[in-house]
N, CA, C and O atoms as a MOPAC input file, in Angstrom:
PM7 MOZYME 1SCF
protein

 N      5.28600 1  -107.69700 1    44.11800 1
 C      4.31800 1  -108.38500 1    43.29800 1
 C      3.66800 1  -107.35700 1    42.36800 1
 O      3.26000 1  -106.35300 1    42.95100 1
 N      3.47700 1  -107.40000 1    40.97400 1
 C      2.92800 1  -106.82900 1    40.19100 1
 C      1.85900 1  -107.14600 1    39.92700 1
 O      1.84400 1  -108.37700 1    39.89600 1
 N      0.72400 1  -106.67000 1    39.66600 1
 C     -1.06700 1  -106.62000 1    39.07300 1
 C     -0.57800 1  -106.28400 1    37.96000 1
 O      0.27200 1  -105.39900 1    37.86200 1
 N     -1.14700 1  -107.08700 1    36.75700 1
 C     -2.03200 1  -106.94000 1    35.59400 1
 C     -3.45500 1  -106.75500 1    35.60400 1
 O     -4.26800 1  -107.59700 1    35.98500 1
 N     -3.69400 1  -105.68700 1    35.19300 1
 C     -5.50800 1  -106.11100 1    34.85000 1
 C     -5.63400 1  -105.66600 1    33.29000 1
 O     -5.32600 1  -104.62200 1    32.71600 1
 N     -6.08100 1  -106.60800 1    32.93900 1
 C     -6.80800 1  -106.94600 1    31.12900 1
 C     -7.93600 1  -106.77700 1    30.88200 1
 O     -8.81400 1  -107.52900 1    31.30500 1
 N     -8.20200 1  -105.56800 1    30.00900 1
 C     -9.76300 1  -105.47000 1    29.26500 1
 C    -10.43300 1  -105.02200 1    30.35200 1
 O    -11.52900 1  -105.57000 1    30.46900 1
 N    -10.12700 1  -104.06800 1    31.36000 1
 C    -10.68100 1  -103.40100 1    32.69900 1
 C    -11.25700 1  -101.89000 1    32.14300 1
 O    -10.88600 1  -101.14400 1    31.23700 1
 N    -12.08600 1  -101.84000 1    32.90600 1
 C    -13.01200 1  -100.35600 1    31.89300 1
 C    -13.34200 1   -99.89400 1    33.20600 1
 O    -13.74500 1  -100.60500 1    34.12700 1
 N    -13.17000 1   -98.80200 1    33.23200 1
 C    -13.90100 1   -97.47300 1    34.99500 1
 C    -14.70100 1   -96.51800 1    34.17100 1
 O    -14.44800 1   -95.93400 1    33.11700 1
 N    -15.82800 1   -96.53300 1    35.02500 1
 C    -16.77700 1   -95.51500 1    34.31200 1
 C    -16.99200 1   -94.57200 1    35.76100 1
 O    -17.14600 1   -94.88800 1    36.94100 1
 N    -16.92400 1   -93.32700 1    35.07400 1
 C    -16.59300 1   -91.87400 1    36.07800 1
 C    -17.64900 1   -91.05000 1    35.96600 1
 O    -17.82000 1   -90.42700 1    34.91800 1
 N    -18.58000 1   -90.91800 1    37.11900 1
 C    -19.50000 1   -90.10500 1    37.09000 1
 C    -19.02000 1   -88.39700 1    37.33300 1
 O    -18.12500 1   -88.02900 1    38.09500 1
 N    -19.93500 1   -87.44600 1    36.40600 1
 C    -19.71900 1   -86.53700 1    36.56700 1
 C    -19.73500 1   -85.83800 1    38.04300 1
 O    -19.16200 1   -84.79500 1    38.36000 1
 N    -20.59400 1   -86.73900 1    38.91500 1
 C    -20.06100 1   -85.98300 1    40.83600 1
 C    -19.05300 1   -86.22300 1    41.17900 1
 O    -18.41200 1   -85.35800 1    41.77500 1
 N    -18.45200 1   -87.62700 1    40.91400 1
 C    -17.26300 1   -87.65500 1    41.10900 1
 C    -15.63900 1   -87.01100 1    40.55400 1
 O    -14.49300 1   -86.96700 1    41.00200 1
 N    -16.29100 1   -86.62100 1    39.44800 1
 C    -15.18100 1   -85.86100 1    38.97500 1
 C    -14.85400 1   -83.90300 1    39.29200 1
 O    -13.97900 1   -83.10600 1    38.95400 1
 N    -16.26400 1   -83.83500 1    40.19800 1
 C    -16.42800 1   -82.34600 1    40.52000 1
 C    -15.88000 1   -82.62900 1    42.12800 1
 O    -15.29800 1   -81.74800 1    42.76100 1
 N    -16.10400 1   -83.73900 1    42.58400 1
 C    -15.18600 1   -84.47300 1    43.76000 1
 C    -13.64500 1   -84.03700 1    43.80800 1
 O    -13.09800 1   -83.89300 1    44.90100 1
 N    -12.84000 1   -83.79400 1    42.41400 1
 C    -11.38100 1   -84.05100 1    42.82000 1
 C    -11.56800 1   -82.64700 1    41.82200 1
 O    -10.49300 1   -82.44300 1    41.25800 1
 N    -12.35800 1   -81.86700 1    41.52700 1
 C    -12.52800 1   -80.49000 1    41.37400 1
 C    -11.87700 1   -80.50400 1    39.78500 1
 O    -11.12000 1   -79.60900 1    39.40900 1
 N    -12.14000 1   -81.24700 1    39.21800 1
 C    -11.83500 1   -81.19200 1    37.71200 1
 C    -12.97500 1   -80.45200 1    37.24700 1
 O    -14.13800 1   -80.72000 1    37.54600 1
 N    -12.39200 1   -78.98500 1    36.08700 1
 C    -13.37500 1   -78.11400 1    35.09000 1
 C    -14.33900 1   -78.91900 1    34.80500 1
 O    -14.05300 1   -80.11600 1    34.83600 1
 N    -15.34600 1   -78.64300 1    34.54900 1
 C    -16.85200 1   -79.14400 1    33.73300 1
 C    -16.04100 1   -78.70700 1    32.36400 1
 O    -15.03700 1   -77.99800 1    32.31400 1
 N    -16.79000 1   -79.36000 1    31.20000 1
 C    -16.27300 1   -79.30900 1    30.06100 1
 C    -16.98300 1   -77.55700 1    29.27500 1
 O    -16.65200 1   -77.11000 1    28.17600 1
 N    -18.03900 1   -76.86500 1    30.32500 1
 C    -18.12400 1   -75.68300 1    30.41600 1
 C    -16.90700 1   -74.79400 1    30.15800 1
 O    -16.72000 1   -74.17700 1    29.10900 1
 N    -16.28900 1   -74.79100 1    30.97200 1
 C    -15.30300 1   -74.02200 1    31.40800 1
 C    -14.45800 1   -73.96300 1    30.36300 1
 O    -13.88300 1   -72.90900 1    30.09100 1
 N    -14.27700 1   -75.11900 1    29.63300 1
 C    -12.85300 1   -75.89000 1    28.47400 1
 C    -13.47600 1   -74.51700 1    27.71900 1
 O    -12.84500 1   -73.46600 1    27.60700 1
 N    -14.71800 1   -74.72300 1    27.27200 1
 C    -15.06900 1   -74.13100 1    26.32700 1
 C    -15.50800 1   -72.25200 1    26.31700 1
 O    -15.51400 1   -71.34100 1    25.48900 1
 N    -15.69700 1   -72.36100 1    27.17400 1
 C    -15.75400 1   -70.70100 1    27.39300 1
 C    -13.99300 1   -70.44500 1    27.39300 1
 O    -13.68700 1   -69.49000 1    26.68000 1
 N    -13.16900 1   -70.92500 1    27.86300 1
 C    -11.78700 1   -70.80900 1    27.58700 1
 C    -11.60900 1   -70.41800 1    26.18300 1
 O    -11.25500 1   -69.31200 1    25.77400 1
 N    -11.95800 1   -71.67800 1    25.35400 1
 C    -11.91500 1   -71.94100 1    23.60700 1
 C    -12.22100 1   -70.50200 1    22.87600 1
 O    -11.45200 1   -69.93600 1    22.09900 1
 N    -13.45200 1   -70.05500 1    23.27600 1
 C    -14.07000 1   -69.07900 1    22.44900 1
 C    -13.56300 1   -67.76500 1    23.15100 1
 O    -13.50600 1   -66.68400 1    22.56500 1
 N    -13.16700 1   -67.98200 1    24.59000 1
 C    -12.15900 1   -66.35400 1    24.68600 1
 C    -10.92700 1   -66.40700 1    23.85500 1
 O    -10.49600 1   -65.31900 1    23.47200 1
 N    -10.37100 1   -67.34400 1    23.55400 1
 C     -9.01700 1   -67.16900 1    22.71700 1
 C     -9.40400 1   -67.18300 1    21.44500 1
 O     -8.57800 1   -67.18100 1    20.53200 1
 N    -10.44700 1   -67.19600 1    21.28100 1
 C    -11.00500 1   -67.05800 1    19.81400 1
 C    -11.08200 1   -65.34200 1    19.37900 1
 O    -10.79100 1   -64.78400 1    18.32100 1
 N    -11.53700 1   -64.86900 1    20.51300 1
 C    -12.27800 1   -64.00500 1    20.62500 1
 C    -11.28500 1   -62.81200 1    20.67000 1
 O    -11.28900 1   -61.85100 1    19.90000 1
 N    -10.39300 1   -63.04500 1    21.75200 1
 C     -8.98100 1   -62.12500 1    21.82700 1
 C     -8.55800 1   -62.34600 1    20.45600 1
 O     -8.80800 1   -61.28400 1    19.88700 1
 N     -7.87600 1   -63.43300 1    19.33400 1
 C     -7.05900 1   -63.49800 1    18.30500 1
 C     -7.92900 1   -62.82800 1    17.65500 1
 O     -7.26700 1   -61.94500 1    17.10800 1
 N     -9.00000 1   -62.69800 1    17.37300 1
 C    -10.11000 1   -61.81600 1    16.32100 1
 C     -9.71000 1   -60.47000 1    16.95300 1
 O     -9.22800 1   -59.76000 1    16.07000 1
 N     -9.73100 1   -59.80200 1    18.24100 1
 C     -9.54900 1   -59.05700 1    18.51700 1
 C     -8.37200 1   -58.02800 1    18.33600 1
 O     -8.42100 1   -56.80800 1    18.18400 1
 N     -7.07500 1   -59.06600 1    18.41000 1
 C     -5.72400 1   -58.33100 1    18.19600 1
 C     -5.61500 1   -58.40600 1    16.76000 1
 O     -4.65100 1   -57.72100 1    16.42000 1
 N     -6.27000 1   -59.02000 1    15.61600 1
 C     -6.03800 1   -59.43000 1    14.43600 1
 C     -6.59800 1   -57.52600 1    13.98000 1
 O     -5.98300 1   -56.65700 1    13.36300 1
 N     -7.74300 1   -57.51600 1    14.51500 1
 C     -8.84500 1   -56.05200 1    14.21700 1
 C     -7.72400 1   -55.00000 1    13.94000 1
 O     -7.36400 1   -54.28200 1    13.00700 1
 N     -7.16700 1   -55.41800 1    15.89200 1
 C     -6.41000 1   -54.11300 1    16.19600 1
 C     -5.24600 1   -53.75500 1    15.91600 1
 O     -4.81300 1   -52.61300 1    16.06800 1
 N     -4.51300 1   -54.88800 1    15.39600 1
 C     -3.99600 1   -54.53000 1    14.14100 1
 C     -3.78600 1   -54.23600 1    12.49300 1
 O     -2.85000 1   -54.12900 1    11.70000 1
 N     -5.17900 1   -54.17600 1    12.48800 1
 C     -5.59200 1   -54.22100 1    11.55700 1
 C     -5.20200 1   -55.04400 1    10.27800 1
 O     -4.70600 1   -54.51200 1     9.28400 1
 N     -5.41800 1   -56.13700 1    10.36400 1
 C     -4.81500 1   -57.52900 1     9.56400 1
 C     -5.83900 1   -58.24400 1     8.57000 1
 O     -6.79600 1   -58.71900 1     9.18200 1
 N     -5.86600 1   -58.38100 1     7.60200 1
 C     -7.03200 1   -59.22600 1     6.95100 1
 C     -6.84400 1   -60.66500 1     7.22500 1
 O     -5.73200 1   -61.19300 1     7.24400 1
 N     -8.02800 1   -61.32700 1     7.45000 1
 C     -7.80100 1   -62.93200 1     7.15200 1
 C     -6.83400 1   -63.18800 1     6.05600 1
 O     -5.74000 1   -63.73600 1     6.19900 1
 N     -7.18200 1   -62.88000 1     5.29400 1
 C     -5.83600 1   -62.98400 1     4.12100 1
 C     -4.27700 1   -62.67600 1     4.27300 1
 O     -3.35900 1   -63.38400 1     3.85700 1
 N     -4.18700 1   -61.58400 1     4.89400 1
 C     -2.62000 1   -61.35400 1     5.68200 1
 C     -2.42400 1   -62.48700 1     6.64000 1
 O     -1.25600 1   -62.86300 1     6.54800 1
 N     -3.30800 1   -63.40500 1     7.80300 1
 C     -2.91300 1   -64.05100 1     8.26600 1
 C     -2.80300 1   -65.36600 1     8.35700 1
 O     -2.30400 1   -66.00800 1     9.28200 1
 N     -3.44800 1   -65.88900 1     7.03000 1
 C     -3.42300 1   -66.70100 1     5.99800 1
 C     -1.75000 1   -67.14800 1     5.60300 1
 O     -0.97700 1   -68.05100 1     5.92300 1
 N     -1.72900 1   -66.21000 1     4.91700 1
 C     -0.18600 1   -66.08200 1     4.56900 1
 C      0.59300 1   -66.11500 1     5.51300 1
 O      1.07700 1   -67.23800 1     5.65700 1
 N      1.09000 1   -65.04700 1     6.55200 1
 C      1.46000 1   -65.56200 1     7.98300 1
 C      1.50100 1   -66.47400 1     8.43300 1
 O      2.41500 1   -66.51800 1     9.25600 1
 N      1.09400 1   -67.12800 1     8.37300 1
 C      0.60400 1   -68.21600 1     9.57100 1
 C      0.85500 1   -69.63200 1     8.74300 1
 O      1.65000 1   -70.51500 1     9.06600 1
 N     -0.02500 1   -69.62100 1     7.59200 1
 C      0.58800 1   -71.16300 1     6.69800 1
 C     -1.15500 1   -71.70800 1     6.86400 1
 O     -1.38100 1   -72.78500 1     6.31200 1
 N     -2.12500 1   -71.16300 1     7.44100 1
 C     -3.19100 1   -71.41000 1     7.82100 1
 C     -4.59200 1   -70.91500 1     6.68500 1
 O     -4.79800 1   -69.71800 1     6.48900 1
 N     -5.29000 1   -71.78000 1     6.14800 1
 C     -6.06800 1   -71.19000 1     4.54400 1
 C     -6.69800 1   -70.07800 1     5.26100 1
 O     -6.73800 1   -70.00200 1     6.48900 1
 N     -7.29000 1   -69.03800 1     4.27400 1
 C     -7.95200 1   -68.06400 1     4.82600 1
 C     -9.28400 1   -68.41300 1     5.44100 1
 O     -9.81600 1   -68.10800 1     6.50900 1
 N     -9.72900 1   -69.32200 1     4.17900 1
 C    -11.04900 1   -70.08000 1     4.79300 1
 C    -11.18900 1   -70.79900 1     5.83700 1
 O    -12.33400 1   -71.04400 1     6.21400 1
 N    -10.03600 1   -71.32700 1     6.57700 1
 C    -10.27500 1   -71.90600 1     8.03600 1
 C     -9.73100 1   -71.07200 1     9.01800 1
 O     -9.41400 1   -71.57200 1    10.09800 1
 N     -9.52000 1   -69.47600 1     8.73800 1
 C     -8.92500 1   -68.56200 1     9.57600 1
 C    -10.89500 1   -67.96100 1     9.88700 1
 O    -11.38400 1   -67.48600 1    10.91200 1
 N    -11.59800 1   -68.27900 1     8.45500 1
 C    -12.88500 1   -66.91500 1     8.85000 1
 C    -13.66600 1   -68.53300 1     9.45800 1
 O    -14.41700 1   -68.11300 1    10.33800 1
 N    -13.81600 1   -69.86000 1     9.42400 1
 C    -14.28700 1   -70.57600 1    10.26700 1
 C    -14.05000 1   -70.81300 1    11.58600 1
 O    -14.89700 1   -71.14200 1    12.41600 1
 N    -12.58500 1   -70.59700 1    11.81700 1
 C    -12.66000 1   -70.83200 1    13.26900 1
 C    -13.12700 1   -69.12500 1    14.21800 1
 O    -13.51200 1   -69.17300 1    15.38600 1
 N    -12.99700 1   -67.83300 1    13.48700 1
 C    -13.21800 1   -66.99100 1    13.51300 1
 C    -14.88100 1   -66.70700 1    13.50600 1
 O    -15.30400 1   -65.59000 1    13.80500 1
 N    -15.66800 1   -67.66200 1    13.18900 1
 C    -17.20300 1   -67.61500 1    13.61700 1
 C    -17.85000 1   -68.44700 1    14.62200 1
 O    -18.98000 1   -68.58100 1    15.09200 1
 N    -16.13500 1   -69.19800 1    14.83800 1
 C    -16.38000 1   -70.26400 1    15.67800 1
 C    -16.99300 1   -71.92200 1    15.42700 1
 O    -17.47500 1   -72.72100 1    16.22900 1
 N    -16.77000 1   -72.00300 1    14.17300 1
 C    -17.50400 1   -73.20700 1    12.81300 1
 C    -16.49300 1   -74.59400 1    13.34700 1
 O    -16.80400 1   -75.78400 1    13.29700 1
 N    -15.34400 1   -74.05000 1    13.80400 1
 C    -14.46600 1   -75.04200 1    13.67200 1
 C    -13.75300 1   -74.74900 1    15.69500 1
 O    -13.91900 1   -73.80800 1    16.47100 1
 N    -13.17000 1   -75.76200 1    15.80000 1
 C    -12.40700 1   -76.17100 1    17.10000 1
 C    -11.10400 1   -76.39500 1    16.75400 1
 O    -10.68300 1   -77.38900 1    16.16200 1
 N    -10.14500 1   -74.96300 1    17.32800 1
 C     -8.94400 1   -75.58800 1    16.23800 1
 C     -8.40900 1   -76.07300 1    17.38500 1
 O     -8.84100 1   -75.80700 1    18.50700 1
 N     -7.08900 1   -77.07800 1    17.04300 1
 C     -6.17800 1   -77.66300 1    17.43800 1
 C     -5.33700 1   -76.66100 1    18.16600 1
 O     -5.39500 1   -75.51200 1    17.72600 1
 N     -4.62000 1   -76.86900 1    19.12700 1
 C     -3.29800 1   -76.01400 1    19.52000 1
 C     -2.59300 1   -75.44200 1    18.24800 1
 O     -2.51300 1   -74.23400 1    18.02400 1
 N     -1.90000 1   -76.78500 1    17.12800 1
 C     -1.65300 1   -76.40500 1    16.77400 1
 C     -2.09600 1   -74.90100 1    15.86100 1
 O     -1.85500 1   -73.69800 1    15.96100 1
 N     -2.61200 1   -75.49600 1    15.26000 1
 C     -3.98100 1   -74.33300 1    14.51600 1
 C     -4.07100 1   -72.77800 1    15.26100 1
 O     -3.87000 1   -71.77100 1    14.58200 1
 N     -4.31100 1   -72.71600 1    16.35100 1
 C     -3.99700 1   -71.75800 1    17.40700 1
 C     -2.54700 1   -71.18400 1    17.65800 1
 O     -2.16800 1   -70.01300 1    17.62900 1
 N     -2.08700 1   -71.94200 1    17.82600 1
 C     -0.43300 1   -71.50200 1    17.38400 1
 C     -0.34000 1   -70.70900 1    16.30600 1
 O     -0.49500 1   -69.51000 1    16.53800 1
 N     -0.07800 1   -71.10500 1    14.90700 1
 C     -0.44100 1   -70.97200 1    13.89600 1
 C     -0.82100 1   -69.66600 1    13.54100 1
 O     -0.01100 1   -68.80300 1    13.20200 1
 N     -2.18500 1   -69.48600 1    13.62000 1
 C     -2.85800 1   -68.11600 1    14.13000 1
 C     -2.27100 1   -66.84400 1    14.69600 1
 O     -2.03200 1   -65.70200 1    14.30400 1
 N     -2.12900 1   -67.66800 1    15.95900 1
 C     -1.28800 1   -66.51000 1    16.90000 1
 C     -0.17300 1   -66.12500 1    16.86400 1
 O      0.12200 1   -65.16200 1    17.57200 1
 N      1.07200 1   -66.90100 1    15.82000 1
 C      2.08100 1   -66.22900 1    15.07700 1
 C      1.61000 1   -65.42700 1    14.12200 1
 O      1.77800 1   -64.20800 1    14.13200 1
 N      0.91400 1   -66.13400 1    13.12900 1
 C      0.48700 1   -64.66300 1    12.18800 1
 C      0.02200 1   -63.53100 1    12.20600 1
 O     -0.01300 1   -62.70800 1    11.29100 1
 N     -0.41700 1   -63.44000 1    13.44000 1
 C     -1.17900 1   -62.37200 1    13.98600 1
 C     -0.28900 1   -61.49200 1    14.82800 1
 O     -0.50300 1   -60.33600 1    15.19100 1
 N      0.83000 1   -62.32400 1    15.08400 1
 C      1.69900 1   -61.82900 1    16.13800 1
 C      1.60500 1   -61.10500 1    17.56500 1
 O      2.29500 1   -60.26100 1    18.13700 1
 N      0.05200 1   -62.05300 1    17.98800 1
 C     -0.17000 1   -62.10600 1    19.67000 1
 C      0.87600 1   -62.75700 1    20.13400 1
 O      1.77800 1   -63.32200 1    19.51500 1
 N      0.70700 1   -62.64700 1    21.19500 1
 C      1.54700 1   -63.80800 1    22.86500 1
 C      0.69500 1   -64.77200 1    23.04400 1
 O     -0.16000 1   -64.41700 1    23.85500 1
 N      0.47900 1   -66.19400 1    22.52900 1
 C     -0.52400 1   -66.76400 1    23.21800 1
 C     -0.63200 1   -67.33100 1    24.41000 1
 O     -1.64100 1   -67.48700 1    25.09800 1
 N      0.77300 1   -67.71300 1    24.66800 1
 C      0.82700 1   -67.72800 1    26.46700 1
 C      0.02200 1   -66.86700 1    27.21900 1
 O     -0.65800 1   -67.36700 1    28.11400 1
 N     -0.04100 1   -65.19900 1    26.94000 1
 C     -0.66300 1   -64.07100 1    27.57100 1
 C     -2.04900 1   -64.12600 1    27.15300 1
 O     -2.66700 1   -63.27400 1    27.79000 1
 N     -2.91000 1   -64.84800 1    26.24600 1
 C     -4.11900 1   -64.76000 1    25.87500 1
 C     -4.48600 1   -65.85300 1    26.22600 1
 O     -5.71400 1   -65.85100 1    26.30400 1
 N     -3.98900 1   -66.95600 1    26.52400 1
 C     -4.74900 1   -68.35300 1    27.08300 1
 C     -5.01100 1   -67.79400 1    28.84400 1
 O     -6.11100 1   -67.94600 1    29.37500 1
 N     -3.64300 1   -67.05300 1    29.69900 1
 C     -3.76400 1   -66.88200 1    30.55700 1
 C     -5.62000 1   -65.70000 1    31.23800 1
 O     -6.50600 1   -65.57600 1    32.08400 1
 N     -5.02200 1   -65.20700 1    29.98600 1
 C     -6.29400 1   -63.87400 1    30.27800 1
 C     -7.90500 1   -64.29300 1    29.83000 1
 O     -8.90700 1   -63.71300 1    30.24600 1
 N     -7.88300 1   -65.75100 1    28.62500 1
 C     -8.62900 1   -66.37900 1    28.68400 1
 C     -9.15900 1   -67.43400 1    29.76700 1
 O    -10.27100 1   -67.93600 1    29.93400 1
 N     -8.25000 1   -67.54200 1    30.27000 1
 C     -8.50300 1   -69.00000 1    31.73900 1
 C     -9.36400 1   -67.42900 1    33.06000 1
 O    -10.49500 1   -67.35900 1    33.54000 1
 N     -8.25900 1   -66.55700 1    33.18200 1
 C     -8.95800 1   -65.46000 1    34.22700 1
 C    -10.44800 1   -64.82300 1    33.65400 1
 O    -11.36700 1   -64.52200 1    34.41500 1
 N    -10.50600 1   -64.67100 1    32.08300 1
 C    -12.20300 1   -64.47600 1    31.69400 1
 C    -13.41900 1   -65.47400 1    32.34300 1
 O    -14.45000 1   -65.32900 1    33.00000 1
 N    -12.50100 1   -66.76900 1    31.63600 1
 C    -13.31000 1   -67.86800 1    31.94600 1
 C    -14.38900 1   -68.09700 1    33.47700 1
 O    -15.58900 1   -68.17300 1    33.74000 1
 N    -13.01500 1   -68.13900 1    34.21900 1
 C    -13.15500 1   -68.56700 1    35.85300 1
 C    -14.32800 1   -66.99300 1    36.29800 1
 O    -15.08800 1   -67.13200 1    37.25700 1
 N    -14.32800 1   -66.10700 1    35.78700 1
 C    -14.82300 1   -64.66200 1    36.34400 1
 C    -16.56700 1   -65.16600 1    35.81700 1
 O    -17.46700 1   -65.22200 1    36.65400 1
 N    -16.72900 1   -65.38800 1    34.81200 1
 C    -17.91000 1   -65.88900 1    33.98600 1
 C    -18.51300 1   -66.86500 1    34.74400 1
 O    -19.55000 1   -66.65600 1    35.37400 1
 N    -17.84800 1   -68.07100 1    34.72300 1
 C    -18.41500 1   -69.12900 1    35.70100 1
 C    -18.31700 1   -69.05500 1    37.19800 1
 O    -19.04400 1   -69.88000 1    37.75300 1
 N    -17.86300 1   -68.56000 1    37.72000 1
 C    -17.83400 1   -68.71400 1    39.69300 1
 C    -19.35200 1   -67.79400 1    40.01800 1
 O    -19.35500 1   -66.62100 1    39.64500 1
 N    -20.06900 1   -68.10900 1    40.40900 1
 C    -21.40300 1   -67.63100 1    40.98700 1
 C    -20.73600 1   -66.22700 1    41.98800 1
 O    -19.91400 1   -66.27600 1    42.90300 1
 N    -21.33700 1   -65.22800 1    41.49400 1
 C    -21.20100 1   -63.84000 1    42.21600 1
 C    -21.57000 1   -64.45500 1    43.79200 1
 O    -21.58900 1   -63.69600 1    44.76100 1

């Protein structure tokens, strides 16, 4: 026997969702701004202008120095993007961003 249910809405309290141990939307975001933070970083240390990775990347310069002050929330893609022109690993910087993250938030 199959259930339909039509026009059904669940509303999810935030205890319950720390219940089945899902991130606080904290966490998303301290994630966000370490990979922000590393691509500014390897961009430095290689010494790259927004403008070199502009071109690189296919990404305007002007939304390379916004998401770079943090003005903007880029997309994966966008992040992608970036992190070819820059020619990081972003697999290796999301990872080292998730281990920043979790070190920041877990109570000493």
């Amino acid at each position: 026997m199959t259930t339909i249910l039509a026009n059904c809405t669940a509303s999810v309290k935030l205890q319950q969702l720390q219940s089945f141990r899902v991130p606080s939307i904290a966490h998303y975001e301290a994630i966000r701004k370490e990979i922000i933070r590393l691509l500014r970083e390897e961009r430095e240390h290689k010494q790259l202008s927004k403008y070199a990775v502009a071109q690189r990347s296919g990404v305007s310069e002007s939304m390379v120095g916004l998401v770079k002050r943090g003005l903007r929330n880029p997309s994966l893609e966008l992040t992608l993007r970036m992190a070819d022109g820059i020619g990081a690993d972003l697999p290796v910087l999301i990872k080292s961003a998730q281990d920043k993250a979790l070190e920041l938030l877990t109570p000493a």
